[in-house]
Phi, psi and omega in degrees: 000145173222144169295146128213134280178129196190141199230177214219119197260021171205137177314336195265348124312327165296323217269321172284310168304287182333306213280297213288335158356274210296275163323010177242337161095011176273341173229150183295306208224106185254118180254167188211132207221136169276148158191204200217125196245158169215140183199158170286150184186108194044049139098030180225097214296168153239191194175125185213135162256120185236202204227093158294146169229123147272114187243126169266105187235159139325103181332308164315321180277321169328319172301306182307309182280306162300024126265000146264344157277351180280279193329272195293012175292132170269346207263152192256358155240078196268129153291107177230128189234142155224136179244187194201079160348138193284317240187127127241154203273112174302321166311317181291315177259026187270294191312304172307315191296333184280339216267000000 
């Protein structure tokens, strides 16, 4: 099982990812969390109110699912992070891998 992670500069582009995620059988689960990022960006700091998405997917579905999140991005540098939880609940990561 894997985290991935991506952030979003309008709810309703998260809210499209997240959908096409889930419904494409590529993730269980997607949450989707407001916050606020600062970053350099062409030598200028910035402030964005973004979106994060967590998608909990199956190892197998990673490649596919960051290329459909590349695909549905506006962003021309899209942050795609994926990980591998230390510790899951088996039951929970039974339920992601069948999904």
């Amino acid at each position: 099982m894997l985290i991935v992670q991506t952030t979003c500069a309008s709810r309703k582009e998260a809210e499209r990812i997240a959908l096409a995620l889930v419904k494409g059988g590529l993730a269980a689960c997607v949450a989707v969390t407001p916050g606020k990022s600062f970053f350099f960006w062409k030598g200028k700091l910035d402030r964005q109110n973004e979106f994060l998405l967590e998608a909990k997917i199956a190892d197998r579905n990673r490649a596919k699912a960051e290329r459909r999140i590349r695909r549905l991005h506006s962003y021309s540098l899209p942050m795609i992070i994926s990980f591998s939880p230390r510790s899951v609940n088996a039951a929970y990561k039974k339920w992601v891998e069948k999904s």
